[in-house]
C-alpha positions as CSV (number, residue, x, y, z in Angstrom):
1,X,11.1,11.9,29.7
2,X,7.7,11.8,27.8
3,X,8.4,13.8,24.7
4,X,4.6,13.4,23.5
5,X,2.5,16.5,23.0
6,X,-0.3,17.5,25.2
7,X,0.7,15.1,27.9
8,X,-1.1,12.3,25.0
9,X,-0.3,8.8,25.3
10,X,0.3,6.9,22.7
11,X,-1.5,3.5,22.7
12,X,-0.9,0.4,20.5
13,X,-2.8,-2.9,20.5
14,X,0.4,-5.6,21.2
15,X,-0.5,-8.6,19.8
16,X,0.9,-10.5,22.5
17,X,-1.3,-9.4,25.4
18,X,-4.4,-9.1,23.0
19,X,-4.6,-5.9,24.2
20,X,-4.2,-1.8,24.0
21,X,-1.5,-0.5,25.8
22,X,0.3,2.5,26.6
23,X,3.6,2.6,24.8
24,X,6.2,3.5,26.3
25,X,10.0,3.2,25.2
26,X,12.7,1.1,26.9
27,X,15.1,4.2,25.7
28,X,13.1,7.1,24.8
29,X,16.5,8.5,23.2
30,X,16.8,5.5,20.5
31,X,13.0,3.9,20.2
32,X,13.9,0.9,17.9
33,X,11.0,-0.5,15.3
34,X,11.8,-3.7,13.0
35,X,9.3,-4.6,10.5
36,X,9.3,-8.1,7.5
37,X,10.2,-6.7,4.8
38,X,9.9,-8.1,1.2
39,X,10.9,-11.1,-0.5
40,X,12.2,-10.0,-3.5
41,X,11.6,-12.5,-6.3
42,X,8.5,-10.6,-7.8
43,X,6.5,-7.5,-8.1
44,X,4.7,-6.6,-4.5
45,X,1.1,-7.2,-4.7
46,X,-1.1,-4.8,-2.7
47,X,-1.4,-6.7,0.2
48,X,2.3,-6.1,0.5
49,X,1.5,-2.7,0.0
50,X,0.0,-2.1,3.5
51,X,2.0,-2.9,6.2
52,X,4.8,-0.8,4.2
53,X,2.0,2.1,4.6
54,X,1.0,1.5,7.7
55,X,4.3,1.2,9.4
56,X,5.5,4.1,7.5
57,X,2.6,6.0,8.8
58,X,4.1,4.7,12.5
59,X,7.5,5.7,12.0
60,X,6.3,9.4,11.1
61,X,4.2,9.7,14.3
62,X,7.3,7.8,16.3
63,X,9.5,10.2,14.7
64,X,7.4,12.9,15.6
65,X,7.3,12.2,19.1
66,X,10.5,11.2,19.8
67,X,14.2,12.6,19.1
68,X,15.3,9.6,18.0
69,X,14.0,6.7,16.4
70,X,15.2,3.3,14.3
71,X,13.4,2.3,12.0
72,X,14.0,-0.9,9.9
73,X,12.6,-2.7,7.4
74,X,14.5,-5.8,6.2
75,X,15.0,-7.5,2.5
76,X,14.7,-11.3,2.4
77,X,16.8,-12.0,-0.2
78,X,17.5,-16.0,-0.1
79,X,14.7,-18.3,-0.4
80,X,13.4,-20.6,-1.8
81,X,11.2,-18.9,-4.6
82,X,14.4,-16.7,-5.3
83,X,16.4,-19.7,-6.1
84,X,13.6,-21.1,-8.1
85,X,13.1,-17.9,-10.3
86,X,17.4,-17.4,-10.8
87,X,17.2,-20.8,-12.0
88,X,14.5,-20.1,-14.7
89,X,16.4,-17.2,-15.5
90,X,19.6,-18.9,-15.8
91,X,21.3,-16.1,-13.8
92,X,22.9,-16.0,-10.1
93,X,19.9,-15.0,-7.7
94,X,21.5,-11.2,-7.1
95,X,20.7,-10.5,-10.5
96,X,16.2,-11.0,-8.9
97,X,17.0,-9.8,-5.7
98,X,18.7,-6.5,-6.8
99,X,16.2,-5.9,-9.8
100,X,13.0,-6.5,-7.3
101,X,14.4,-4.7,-4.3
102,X,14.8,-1.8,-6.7
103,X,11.3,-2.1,-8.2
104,X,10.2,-2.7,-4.7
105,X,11.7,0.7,-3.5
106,X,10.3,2.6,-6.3
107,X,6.4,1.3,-6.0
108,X,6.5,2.3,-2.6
109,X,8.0,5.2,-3.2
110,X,5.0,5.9,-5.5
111,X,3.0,5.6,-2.4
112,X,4.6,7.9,-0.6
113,X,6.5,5.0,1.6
114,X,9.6,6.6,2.9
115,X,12.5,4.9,3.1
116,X,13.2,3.1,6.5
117,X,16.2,4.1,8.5
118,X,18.3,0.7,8.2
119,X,17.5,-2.0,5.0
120,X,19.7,-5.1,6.3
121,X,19.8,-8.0,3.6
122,X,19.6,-11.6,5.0
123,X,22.4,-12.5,2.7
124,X,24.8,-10.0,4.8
125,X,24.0,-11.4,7.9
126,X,25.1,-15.0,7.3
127,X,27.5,-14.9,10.3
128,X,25.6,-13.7,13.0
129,X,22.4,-16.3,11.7
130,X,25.8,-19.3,12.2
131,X,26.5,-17.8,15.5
132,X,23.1,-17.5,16.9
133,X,22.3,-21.1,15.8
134,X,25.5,-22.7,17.4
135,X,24.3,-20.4,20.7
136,X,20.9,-22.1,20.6
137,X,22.1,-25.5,20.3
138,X,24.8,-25.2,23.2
139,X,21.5,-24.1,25.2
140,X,19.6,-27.3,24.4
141,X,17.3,-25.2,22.2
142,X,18.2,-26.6,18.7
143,X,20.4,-29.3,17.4
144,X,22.1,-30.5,14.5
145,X,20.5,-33.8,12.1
146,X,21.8,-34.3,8.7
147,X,23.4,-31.2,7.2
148,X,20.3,-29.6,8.8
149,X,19.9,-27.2,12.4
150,X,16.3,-27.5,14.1
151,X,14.9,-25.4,16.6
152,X,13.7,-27.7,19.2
153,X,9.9,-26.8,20.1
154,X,9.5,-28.6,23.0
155,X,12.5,-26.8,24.6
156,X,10.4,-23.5,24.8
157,X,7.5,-23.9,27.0
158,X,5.8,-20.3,26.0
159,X,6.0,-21.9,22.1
160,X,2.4,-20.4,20.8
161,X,1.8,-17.6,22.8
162,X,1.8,-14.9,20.3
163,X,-0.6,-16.7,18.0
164,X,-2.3,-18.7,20.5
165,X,-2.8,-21.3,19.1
166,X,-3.0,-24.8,20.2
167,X,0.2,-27.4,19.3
168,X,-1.9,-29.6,16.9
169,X,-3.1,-26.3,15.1
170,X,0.4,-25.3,14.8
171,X,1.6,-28.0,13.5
172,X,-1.2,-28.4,10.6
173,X,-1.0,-24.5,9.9
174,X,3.0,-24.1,9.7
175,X,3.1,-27.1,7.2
176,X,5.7,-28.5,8.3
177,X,7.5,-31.0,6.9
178,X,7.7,-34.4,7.8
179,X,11.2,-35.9,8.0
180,X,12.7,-38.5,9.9
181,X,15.8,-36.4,11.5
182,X,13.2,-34.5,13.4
183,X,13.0,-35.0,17.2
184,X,9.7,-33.6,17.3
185,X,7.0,-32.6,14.6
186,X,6.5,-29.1,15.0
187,X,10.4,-28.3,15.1
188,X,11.4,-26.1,12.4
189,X,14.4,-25.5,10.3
190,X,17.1,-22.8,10.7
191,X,19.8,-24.3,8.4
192,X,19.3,-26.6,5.6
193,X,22.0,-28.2,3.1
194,X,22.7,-26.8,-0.7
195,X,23.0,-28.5,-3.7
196,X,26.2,-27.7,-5.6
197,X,24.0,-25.9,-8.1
198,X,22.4,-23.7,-5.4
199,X,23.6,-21.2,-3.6
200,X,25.3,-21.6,0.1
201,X,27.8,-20.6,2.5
202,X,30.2,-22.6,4.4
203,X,29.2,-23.2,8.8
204,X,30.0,-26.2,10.9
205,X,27.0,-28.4,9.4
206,X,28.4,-27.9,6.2
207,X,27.6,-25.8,3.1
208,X,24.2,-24.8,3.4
209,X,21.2,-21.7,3.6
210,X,19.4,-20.4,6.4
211,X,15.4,-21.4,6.8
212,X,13.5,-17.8,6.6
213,X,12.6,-17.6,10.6
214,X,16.3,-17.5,11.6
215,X,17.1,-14.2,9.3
216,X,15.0,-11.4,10.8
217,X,16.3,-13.0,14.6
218,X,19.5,-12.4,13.8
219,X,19.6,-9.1,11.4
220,X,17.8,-7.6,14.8
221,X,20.1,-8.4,16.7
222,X,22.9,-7.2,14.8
223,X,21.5,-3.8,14.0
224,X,19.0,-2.8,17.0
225,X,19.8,-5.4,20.0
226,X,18.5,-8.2,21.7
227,X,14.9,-6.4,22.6
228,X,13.4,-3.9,20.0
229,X,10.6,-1.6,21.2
230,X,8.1,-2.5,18.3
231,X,8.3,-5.5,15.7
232,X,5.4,-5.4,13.1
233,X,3.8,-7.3,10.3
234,X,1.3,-8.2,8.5
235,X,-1.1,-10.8,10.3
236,X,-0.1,-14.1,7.8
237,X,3.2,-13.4,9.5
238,X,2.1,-13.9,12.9
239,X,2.2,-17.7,12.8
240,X,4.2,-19.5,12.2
241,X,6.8,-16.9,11.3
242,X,7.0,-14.2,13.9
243,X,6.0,-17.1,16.4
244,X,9.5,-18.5,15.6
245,X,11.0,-15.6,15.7
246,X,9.5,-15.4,19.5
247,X,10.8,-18.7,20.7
248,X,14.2,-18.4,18.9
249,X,15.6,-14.9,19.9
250,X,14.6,-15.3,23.9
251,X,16.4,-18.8,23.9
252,X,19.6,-17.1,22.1
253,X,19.5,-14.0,24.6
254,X,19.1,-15.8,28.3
255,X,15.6,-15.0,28.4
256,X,15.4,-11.8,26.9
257,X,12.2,-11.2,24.7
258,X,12.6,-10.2,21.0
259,X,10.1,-7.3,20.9
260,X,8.1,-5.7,23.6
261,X,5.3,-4.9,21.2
262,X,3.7,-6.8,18.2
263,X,2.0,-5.0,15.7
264,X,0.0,-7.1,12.9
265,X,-1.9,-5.4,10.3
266,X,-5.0,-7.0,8.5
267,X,-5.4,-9.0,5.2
268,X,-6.2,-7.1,2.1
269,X,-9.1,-8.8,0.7
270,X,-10.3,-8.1,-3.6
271,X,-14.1,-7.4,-2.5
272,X,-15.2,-10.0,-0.3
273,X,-12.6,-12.9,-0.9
274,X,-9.0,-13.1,0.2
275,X,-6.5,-12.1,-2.2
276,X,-4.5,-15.2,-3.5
277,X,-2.7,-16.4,-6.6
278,X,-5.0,-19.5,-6.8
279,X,-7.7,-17.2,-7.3
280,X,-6.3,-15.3,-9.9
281,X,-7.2,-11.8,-8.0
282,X,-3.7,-10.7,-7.3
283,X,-3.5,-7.1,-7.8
284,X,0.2,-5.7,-8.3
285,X,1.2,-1.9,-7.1
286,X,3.5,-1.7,-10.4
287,X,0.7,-2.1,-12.5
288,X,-1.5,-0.2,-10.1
289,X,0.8,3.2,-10.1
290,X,0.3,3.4,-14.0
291,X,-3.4,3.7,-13.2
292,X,-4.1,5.8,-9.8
293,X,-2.1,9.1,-8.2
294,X,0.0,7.1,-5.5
295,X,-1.4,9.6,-2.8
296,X,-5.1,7.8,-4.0
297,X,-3.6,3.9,-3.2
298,X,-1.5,5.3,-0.1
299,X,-5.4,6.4,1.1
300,X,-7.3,4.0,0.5
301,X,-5.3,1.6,2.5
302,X,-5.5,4.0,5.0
303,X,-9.1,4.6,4.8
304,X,-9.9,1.7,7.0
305,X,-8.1,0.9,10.9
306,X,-5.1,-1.1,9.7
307,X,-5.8,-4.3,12.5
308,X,-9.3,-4.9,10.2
309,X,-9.3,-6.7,7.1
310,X,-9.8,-4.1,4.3
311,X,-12.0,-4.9,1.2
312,X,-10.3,-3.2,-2.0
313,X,-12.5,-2.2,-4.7
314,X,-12.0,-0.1,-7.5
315,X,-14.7,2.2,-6.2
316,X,-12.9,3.0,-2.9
317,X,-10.4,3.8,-4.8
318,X,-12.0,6.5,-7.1
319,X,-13.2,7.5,-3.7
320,X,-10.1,7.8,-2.5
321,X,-9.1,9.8,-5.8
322,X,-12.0,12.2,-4.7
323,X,-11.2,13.0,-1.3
324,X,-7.5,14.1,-1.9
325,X,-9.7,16.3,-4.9
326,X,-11.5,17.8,-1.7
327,X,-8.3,18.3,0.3
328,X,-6.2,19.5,-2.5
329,X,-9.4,21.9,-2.9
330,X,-8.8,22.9,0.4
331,X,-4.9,23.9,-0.1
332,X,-5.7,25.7,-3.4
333,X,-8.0,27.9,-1.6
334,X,-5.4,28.8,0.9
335,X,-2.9,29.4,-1.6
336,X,-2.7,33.4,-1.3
337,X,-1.9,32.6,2.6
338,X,1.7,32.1,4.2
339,X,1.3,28.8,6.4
340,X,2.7,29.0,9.8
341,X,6.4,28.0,10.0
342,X,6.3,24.7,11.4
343,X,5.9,21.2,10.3
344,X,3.9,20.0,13.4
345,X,1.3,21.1,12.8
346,X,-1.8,19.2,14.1
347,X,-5.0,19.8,15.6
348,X,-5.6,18.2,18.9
349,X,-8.1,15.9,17.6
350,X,-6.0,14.7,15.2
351,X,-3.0,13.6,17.1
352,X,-6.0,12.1,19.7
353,X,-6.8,9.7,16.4
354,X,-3.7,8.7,15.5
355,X,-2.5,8.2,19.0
356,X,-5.4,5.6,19.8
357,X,-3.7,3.2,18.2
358,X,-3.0,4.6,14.4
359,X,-7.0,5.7,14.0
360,X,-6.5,6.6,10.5
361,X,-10.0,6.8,9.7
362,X,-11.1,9.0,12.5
363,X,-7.8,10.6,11.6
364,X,-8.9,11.5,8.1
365,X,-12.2,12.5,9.4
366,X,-10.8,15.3,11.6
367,X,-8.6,16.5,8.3
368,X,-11.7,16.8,6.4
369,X,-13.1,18.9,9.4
370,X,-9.8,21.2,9.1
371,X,-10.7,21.5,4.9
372,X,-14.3,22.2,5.4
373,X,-13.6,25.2,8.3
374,X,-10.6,26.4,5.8
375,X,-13.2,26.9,2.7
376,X,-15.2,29.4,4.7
377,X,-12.8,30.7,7.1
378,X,-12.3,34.6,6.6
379,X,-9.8,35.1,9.4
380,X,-6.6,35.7,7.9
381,X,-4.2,34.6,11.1
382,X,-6.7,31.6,11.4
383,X,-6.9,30.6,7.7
384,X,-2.5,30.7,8.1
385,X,-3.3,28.0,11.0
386,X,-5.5,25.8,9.2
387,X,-3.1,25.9,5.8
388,X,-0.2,24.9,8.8
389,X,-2.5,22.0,10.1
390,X,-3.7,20.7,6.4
391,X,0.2,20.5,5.6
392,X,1.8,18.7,8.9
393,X,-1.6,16.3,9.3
394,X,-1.2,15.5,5.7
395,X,2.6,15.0,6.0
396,X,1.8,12.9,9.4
397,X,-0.1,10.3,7.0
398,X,2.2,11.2,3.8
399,X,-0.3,12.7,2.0
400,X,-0.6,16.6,0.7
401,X,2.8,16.2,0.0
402,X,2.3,18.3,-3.3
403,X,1.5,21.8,-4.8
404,X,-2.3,21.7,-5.3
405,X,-1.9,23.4,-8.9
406,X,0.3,19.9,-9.8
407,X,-1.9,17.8,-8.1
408,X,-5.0,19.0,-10.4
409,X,-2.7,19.0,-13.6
410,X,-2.7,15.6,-13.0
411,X,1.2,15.3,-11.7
412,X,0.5,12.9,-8.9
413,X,-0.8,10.4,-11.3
414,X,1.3,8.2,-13.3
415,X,-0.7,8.6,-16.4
416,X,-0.5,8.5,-20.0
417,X,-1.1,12.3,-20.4
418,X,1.7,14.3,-21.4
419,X,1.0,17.9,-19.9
420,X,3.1,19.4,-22.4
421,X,0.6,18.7,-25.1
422,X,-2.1,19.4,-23.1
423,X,-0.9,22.8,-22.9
424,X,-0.6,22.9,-26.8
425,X,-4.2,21.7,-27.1
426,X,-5.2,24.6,-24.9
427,X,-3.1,27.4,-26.8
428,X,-4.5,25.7,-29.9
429,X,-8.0,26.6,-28.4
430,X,-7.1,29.9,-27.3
431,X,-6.7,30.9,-30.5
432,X,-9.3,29.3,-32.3
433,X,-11.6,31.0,-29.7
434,X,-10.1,34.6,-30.9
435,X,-10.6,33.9,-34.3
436,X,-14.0,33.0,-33.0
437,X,-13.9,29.9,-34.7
438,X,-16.0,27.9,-31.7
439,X,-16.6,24.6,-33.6
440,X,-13.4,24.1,-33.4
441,X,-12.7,25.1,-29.6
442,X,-15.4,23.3,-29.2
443,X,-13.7,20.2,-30.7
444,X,-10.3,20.7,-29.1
445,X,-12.3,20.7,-25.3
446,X,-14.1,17.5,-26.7
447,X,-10.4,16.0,-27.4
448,X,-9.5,17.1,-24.0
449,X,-12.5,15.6,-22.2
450,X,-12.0,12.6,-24.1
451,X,-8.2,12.6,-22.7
452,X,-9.6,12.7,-18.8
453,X,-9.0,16.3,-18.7
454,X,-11.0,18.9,-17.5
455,X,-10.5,22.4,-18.6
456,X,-11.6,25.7,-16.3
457,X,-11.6,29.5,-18.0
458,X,-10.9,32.0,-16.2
459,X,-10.0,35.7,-15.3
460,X,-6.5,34.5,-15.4
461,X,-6.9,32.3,-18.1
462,X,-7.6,28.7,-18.6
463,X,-6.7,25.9,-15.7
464,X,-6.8,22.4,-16.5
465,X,-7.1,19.2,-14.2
466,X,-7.2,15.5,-14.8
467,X,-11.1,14.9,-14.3
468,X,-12.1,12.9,-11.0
């Protein structure tokens, strides 16, 4: 049964046809997304940041339309790095993973990301990873070489056909490595042996890790089947990781495929070059939420279709800043009206955006549309509607989420201004103002200006807003 209003079809660009296409459930009663989560040895920079937007922004529209959705988001929480950082730290790797999950969870939270239905670890899934490796080398598809399991490439004929890329590309971008108990080049590892001083689990190739591609395979299967409706990403997960994943799951389920669409969201790039550590232009969200509202980040990675790559300036985020300033407007305007009681609200055109394939930037457009008619509108039952559609368009992108009057008091940024002085300042003024001493009111708005806050008088007294 199509569930989706207005008879509108949602469509999603799969990157495994290259193509838009209708979606369509294989349950429409339990519609399962999975999406690679974080690795949790660091703060998340904001290219990290967007898929956890963008497939939050999917999940709500999913949820929206159908009466029961999935939705998880994984934690990688043995690797490589991990071990490297618990080592430096001379503690056991839980002690990372646990403090950067939860600083993880928080900074999205900040962004309005909510939390996804199921967060399976990889380090809780260690028997299922053993027991799809030992099916996939009873099929031919991997084998065992000292203390090591490799997927066999050559075993899967449709290797590259997610990426498409060509083997000798493959090869030179997955990086390989070289080593003599391969049977073939591009095969990849899905065990590998521990040192006594790192950690490892007992299998049948002895005490050892899983390689990364393995993990999300198996923590699928284990909590959402052999086939998931959507699996998602960002696009430097496309190869070589979510290939893997591709040629591994099928071979471990008789054929089935992993996921019947692939979603990849593009890079984040600082201006016009690609975010990267070598270039010293990594920009963390922990450090970020102590400067912007979190509704002003979670927009301006929406502000652009999530498949492009998105330039992030400092500018589109004041921008950013400045629209919610409008939209908020638009609530605070409204605020003598009742909204209709209903959280789906949303005008036609709006749900046509988002539907065609997550057009958040059309989508916006057609919200500013509903702020502008609501700043004019005289109609009482019409200017309920419009306060109705605001509220469930905004929630559908997780914005709007607060009261207006907070949102200009400057509650929705993680700032350094303490609203309870600024409230003193402005008594302070009050009273300098009736003892008509106006230097000094005069010095206390200075003061406030000078704190980024903007202070409005009138009949009801004085309102005061974090400037834009």
């Amino acid at each position: 049964m199509n569930t989706q209003p207005n008879k509108l079809k949602l469509t999603l660009h799969n990157t495994l046809t290259r193509k838009k296409e209708v979606f369509e459930p294989a349950d429409p009663n339990r519609v399962t997304m999975y999406v690679c989560g974080p690795t949790v040895y660091n703060h998340a920079h904001i290219g990290n940041a967007r898929p956890a937007v963008v497939f939050d922004v999917l999940a709500r529209l999913l949820k929206r339309l159908y009466p029961h959705v999935i939705y998880a988001r994984n934690i990688t929480d043995i690797e490589d790095k991990i071990i490297a950082a618990a080592k430096e730290q001379g503690v056991d790797i839980s002690v990372v993973t646990e403090k950067y999950a939860d600083i993880y969870r928080n900074d999205m939270g900040v962004l309005g990301v909510l939390r996804p239905d199921l967060e399976p670890k990889a380090t809780e899934t260690i028997p299922e990873m053993i027991a799809m490796m030992e099916r996939l080398i009873e099929a031919g598809h991997a084998y065992a070489a000292e203390g090591h399991v490799l997927f066999n490439v050559p075993s899967y004929a449709d290797y590259g056909k997610l990426s498409g890329r060509d083997r000798d590309d493959m090869v030179a971008g997955a990086r390989v490595e070289v080593a003599p108990y391969k049977k073939d080049a591009a095969d990849f590892v899905l065990w590998k042996p521990s040192t006594p001083e790192q950690p490892g689990w007992d299998s049948p190739w002895g005490r050892g890790r899983p390689g990364w591609h393995i993990e999300c395979s198996a923590m699928i299967e284990k909590h959402l089947g052999e086939t998931i409706d959507i699996h998602g990403g960002g696009i430097d997960l496309q190869f070589p990781h979510h290939e893997n994943e591709v040629a591994q799951s099928p071979c471990a389920h008789h054929g089935a495929p992993l996921a019947r669409f692939w979603l990849h969201n593009g890079f984040v790039n600082m201006g016009t070059e690609k975010m990267s550590k070598s270039l010293g232009n990594v920009l963390l969200v922990h450090e970020l939420i102590s400067q912007a509202p979190g509704e002003a980040i979670r927009l301006a990675l929406l502000a652009g279709h999530y498949r492009q790559p998105l330039e992030w300036t400092e500018e589109g985020l004041a921008q950013a800043k400045r629209m919610l300033d409008r939209l908020y407007g638009a609530l605070r305007s409204l605020a003598d009206v009742r909204a209709e009681a209903t959280n789906d609200a949303a005008p036609d055109a709006f749900m046509e955006a988002l539907m065609d394939d997550l057009n958040t930037p059309k989508a916006l457009a057609e919200l500013f549309a509903i702020a502008k008619r609501a700043n004019t509108e005289t109609d009482p039952g019409t200017r309920a509607l419009l306060k109705a559609e605001l509220i469930g368009a905004g929630r559908l992108l997780g914005i709007l989420e607060m009261d207006p009057e907070a949102w200009f008091a400057g509650a929705g940024a993680a700032s350094h201004i303490d609203g309870e002085e600024i409230e003193r300042l402005i008594a302070a003024r009050n009273d300098a103002r009736k003892a008509r001493d106006f230097a000094e009111a005069d010095r206390i708005r200075d003061d406030l200006a000078a704190k980024g806050v903007q202070i409005e008088d009138g009949p009801q007294g004085t309102s005061w807003r974090v400037a834009s």
